[in-house]
Structures are given as C-alpha cells and as structure tokens.
Backbone as CSV, one residue per row, in Angstrom:
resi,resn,N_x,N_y,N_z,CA_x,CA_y,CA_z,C_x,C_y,C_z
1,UNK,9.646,-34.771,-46.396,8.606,-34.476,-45.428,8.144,-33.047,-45.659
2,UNK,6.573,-32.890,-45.778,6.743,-31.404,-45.971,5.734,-30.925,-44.174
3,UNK,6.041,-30.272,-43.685,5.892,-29.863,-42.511,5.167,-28.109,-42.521
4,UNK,5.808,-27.674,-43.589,5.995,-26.516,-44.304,7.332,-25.793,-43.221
5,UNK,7.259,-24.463,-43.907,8.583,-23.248,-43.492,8.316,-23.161,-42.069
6,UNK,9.750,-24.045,-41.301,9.668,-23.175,-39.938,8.708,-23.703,-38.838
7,UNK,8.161,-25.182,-39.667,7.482,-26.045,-38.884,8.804,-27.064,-38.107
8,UNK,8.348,-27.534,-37.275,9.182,-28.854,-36.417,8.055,-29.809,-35.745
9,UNK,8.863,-30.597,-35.636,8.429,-31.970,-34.848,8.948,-31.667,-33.220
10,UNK,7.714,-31.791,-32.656,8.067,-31.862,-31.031,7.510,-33.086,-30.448
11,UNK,8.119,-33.431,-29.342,8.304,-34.985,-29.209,8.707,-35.009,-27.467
12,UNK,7.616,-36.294,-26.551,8.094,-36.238,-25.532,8.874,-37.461,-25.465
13,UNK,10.422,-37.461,-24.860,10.428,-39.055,-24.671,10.771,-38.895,-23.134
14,UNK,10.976,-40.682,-23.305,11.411,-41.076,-21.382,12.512,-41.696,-21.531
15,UNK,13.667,-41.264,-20.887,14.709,-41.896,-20.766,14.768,-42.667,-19.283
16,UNK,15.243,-44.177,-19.435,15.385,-44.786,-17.936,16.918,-45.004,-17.775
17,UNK,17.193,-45.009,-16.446,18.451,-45.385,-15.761,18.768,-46.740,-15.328
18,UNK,19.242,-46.996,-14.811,19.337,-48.611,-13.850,21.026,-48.094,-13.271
19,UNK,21.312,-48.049,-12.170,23.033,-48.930,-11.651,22.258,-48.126,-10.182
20,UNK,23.853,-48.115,-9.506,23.809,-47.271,-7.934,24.887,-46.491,-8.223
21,UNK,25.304,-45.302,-7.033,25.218,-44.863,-6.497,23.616,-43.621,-7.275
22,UNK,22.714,-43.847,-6.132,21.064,-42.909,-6.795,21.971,-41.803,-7.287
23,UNK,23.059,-40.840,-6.545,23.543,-39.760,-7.169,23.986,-39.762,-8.643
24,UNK,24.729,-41.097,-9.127,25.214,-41.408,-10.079,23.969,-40.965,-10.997
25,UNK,22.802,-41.449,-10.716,21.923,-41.954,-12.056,21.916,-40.279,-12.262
26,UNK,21.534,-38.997,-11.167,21.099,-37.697,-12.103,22.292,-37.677,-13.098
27,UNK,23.314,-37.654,-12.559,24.163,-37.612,-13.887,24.053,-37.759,-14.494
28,UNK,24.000,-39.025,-14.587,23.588,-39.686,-15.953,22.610,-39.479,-17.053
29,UNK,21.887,-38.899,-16.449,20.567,-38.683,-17.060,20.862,-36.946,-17.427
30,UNK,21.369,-36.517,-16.943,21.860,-34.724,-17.117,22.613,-35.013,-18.021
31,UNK,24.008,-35.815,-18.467,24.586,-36.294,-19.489,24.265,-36.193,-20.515
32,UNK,22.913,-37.193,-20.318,22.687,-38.355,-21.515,21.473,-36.954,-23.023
33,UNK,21.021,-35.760,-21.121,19.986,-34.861,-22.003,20.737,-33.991,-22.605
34,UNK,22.065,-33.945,-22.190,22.934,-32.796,-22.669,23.356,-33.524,-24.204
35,UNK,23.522,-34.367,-23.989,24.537,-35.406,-25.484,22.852,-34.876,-26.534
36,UNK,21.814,-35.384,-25.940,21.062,-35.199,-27.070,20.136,-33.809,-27.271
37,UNK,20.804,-33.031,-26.622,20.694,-31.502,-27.003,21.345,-30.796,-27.926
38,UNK,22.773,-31.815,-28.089,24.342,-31.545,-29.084,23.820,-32.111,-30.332
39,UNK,22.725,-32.947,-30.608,22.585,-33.844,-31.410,22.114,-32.863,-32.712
40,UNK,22.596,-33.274,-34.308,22.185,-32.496,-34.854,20.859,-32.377,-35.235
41,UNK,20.125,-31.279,-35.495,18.924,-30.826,-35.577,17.622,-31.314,-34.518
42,UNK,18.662,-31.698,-33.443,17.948,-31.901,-32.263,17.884,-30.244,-31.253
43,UNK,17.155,-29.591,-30.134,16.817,-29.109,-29.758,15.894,-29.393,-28.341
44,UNK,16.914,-29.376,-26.801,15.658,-30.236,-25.565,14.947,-28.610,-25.615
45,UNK,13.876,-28.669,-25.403,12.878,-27.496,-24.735,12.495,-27.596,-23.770
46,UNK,12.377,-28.838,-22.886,12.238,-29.072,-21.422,12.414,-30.425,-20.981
47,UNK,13.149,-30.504,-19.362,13.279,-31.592,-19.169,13.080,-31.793,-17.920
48,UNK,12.940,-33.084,-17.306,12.461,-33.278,-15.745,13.336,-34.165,-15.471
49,UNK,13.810,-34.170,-14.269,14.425,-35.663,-14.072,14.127,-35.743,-12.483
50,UNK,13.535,-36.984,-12.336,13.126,-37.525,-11.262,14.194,-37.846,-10.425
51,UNK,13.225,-38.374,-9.025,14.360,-38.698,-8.282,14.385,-40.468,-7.842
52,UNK,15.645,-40.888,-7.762,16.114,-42.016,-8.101,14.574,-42.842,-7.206
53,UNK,14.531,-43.817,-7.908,13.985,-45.019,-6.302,14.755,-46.352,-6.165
54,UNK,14.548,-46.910,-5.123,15.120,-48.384,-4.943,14.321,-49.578,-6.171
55,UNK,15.046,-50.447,-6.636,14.404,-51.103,-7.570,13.539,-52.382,-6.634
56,UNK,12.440,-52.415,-6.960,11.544,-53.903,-5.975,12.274,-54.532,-6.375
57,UNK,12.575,-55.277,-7.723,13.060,-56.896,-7.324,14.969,-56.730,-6.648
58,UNK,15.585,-55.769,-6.490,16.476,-55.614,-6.172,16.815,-54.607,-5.052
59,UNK,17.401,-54.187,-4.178,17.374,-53.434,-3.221,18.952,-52.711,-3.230
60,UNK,19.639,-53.173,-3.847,20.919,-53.029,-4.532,21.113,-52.106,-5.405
61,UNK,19.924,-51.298,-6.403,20.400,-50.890,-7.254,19.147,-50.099,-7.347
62,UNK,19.493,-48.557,-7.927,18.437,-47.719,-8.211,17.726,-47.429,-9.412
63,UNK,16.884,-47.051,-9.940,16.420,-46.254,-11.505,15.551,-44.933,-10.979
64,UNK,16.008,-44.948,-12.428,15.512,-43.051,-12.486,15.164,-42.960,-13.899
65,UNK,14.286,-41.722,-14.357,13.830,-41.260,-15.325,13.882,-39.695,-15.304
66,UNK,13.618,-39.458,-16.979,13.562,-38.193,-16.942,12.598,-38.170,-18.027
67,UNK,12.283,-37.137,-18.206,11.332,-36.896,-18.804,11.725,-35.557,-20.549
68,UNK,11.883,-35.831,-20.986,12.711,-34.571,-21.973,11.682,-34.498,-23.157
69,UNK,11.477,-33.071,-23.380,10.765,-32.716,-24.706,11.439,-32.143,-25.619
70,UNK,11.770,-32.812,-26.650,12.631,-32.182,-27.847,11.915,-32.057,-29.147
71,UNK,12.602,-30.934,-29.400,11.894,-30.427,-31.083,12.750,-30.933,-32.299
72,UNK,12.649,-31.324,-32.954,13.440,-31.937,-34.383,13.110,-31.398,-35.398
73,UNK,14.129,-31.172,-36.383,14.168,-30.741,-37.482,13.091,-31.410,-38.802
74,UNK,13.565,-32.312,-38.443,13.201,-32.949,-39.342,12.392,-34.743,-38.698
75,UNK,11.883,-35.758,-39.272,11.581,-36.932,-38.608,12.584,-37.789,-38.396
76,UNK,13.318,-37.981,-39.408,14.585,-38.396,-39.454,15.304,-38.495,-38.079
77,UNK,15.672,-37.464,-37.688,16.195,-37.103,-36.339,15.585,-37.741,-35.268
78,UNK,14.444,-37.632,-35.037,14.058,-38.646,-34.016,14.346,-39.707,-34.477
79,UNK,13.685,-40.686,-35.229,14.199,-41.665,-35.727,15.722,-41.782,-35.007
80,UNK,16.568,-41.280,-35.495,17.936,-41.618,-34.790,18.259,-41.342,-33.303
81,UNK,17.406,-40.446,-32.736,17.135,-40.408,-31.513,16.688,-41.953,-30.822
82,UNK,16.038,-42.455,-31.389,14.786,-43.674,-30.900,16.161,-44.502,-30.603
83,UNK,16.988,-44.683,-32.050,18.048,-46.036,-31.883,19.121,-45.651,-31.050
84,UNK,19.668,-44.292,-30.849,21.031,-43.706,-30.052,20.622,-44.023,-28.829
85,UNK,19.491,-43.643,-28.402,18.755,-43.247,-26.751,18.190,-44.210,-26.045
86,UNK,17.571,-45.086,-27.159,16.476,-46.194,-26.884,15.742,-45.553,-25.301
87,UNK,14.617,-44.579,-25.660,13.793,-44.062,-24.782,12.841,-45.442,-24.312
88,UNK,11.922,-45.440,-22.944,11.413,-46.594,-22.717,9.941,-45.759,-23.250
89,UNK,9.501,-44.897,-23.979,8.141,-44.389,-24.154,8.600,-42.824,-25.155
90,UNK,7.732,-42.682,-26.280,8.153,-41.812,-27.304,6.467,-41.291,-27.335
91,UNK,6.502,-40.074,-27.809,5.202,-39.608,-27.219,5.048,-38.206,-28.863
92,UNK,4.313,-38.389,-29.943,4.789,-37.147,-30.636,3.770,-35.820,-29.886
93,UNK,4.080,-34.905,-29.841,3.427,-33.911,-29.359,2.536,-33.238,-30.885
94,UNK,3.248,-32.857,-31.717,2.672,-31.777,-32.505,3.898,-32.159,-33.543
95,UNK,3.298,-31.945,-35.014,2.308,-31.614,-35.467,1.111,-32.835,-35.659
96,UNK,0.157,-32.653,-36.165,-0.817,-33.555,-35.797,-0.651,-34.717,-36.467
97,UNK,-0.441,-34.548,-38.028,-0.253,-34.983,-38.927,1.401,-34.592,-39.895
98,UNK,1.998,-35.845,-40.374,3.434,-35.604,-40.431,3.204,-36.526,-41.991
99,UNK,3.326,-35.867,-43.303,3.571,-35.653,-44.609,4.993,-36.460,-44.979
100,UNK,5.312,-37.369,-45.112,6.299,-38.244,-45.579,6.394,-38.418,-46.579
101,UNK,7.439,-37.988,-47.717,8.018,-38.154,-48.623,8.742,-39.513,-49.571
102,UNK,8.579,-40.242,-50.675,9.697,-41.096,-50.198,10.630,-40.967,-50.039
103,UNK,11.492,-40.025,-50.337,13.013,-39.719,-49.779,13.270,-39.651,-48.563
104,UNK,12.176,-39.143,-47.667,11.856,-39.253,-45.939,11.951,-40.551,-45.470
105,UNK,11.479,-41.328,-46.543,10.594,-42.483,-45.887,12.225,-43.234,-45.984
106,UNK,12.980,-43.213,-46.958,14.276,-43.688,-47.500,15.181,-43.283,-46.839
107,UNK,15.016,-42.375,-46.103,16.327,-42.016,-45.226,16.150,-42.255,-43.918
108,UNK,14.671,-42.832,-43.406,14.516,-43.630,-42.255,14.575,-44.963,-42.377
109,UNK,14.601,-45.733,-43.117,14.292,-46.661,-43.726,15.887,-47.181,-43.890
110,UNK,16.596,-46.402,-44.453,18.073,-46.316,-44.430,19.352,-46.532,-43.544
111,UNK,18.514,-45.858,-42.414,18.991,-45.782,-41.059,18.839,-46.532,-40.300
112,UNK,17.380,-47.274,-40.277,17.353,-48.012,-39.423,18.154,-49.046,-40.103
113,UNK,18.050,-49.364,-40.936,19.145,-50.842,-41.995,20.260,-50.568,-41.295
114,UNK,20.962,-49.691,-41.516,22.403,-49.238,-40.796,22.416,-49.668,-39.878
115,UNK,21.789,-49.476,-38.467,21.847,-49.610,-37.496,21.644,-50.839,-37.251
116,UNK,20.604,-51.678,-37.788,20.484,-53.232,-37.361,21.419,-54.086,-38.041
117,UNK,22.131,-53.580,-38.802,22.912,-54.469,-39.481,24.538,-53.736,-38.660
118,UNK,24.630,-53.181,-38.238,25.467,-52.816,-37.061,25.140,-53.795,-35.907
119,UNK,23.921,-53.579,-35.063,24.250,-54.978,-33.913,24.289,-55.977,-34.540
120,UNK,23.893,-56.875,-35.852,23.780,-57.705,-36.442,25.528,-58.242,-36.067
121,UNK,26.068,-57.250,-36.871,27.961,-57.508,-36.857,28.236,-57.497,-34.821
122,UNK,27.746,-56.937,-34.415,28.119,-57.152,-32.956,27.848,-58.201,-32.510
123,UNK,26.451,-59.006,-32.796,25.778,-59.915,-32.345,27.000,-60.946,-32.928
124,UNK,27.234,-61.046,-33.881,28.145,-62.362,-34.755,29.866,-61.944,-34.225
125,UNK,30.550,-60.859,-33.810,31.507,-60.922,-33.085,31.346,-61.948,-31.793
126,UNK,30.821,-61.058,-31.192,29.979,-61.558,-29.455,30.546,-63.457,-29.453
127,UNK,29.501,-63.617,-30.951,28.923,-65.170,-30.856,30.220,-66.010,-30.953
128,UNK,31.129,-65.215,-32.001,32.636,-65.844,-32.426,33.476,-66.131,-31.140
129,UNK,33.442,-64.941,-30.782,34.271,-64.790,-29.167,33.905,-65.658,-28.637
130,UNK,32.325,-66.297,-28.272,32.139,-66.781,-27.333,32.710,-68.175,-27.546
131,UNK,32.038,-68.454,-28.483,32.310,-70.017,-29.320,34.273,-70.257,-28.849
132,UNK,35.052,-69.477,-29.060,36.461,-69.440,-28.811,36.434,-69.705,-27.316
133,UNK,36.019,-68.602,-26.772,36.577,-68.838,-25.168,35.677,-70.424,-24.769
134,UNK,34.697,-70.789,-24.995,34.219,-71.952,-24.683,35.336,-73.377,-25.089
135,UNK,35.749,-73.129,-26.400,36.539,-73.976,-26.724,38.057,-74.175,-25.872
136,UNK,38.467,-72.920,-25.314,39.776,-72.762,-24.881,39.036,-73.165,-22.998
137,UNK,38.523,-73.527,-23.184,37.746,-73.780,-21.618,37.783,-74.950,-21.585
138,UNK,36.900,-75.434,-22.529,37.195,-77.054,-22.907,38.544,-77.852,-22.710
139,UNK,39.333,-76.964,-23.264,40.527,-77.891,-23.410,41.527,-77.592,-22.246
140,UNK,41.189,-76.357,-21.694,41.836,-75.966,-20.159,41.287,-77.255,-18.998
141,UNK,40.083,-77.319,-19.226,39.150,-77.953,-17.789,40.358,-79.490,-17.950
142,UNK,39.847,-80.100,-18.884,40.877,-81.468,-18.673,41.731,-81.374,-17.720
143,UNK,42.670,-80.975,-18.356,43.846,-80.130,-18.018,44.070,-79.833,-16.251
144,UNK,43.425,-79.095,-16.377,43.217,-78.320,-15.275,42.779,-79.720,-13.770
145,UNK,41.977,-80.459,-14.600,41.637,-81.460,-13.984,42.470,-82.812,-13.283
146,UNK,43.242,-82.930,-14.128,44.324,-83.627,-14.416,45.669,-83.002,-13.316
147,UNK,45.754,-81.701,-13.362,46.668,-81.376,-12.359,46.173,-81.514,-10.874
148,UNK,44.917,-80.987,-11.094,44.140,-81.025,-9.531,44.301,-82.682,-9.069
149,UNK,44.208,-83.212,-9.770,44.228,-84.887,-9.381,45.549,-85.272,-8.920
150,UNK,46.607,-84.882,-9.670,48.127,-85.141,-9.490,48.375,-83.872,-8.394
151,UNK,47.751,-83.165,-8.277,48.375,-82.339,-6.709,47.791,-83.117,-5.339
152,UNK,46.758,-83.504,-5.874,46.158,-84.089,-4.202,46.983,-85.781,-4.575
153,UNK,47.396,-85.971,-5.330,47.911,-87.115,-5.431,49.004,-87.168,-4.675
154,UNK,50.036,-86.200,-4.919,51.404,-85.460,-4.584,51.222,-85.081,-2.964
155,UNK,50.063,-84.811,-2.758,50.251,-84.226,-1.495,49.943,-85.520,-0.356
156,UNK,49.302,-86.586,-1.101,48.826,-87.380,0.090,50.205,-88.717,0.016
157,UNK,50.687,-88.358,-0.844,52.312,-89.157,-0.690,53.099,-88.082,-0.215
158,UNK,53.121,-87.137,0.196,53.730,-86.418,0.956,53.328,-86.496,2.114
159,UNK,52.406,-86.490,2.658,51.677,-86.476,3.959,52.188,-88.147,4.735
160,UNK,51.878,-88.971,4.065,52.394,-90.131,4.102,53.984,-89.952,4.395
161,UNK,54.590,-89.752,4.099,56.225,-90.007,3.946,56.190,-88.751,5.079
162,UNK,55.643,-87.562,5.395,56.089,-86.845,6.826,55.509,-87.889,8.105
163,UNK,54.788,-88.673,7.772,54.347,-89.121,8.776,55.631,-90.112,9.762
164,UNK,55.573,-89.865,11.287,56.492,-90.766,11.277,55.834,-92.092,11.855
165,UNK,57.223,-92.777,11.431,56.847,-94.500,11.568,56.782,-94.962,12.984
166,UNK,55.529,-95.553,13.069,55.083,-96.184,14.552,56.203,-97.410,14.530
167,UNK,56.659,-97.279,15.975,57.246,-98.646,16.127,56.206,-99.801,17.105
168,UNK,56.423,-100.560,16.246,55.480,-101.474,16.798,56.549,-102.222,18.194
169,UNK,55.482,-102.463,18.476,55.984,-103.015,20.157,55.790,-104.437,20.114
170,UNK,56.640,-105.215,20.287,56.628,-106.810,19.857,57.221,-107.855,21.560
171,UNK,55.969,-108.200,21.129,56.445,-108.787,23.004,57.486,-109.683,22.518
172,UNK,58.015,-110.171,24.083,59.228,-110.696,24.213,58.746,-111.689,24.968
C-alpha cells in the first residue's frame, strides 16, 4: 500500500451491544474500545458510547453502541479489525484514495482465508457435536420411555395392592 511517509488510515466504526444489566453493556463497550486500542498498529482517537436503550421486540434486554474512530497503520489492520470486532457500520474517513499493492492485496486476502476457514472448522465441530448428542438422545428417549411406562405401571399395582379390600356385604 503506498499511503506515503507518515500517512494512516482513519476509520469510523460502530460497535453494537445486546444482553442486560444496561450498566453491563458500558463496560462492555469500554472493554471491547480498550482491547482494540491494544491492537497492533491500531490507535482509538475518539470514542462515544451511548446510552443503553430497551430493545422493542424485547423488553428484557438492552443495546448500546459506541461510536470509535481509529487510525491504522496500515489497511490490513482494519481488515482484521472488521473480522475481530465485527462493527455493525465501517465508515473510511481519510485518505481519499488508498493505493493497494499486491502484497497488500495478499495479505488481506490471506487473512480473510484464515479466518473463514477458522469458523469453517467451528461450523463442522458444532455440526459433529450436534449430530452425536442427537444420536445419544435418540437412544436415551426409548429408554427413557420405557421406564416412564414401567413406573406408572409399578405405581398403579401399588396403589391397587394399598388399597384396602371392600367387604362385600352378602345378605343372609
């Protein structure tokens, strides 16, 4: 990328929240701007963070946003920003025009491969697991079924046998 000497990439994004306690979410969001202030050749220069609201379709649970402007070294860096953070809105500020290299283009290009072929392997754990516990469900429910039947079975010959025996009254 040539940017030239001492140039950077500045960049607005939006980070969103979702859970409850509303206090929880600034945290979270103070956290999440601090983690990507640590980030390398990352840099926040300003940040906002709103205040929580109630969610409409839920009344249970709050979101929040913030608002953060960071400068990057390089493009790259955002780029890995985009997949670490997953912002809901990426905004470039300056410079106007951004000079890509193919080695630029190859080391975003690179990254993102990495990364999708990372949930890729999560996605196919997930699926394995699931496929297992479904199977061990399967063969529980019978089972499971089978006892429930023999307990109410058990219990209504028990109920029976506490019961006591009417004497019948037999004329004379």
């Amino acid at each position: 990328m040539s940017l030239g000497e001492g140039n950077k990439i500045r960049a607005l994004m939006i980070i969103e929240v979702i859970g409850r306690p509303p206090e929880h979410l600034n945290e979270t969001l103070e956290n999440l701007i601090k983690q990507i202030d640590e980030e390398k050749g990352v840099s926040v220069k300003e940040k906002k963070i709103n205040e929580p609201q109630t969610m409409k379709d839920n009344e249970n649970f709050y979101t929040n946003f913030a608002e953060v402007e960071v400068e990057v070294d390089e493009i790259l860096y955002l780029a890995i920003l985009l997949f670490k953070y997953m912002p809901a809105h990426i905004e470039i500020i300056y410079p106007e025009t951004i000079h890509l290299s193919n080695s630029g283009w190859n080391d975003i290009l690179n990254e993102l491969t990495r990364r999708l072929h990372g949930y890729e392997e999560v996605a196919r754990i997930i699926q394995v697991e699931k496929n297992i516990l479904e199977k061990k469900l399967r063969e529980l429910l019978p089972a499971k079924k089978e006892e429930i039947k023999e307990e109410k079975n058990n219990s209504a010959e028990e109920i029976k046998e506490d019961k006591p025996k009417k004497k019948s009254k037999k004329k004379k």
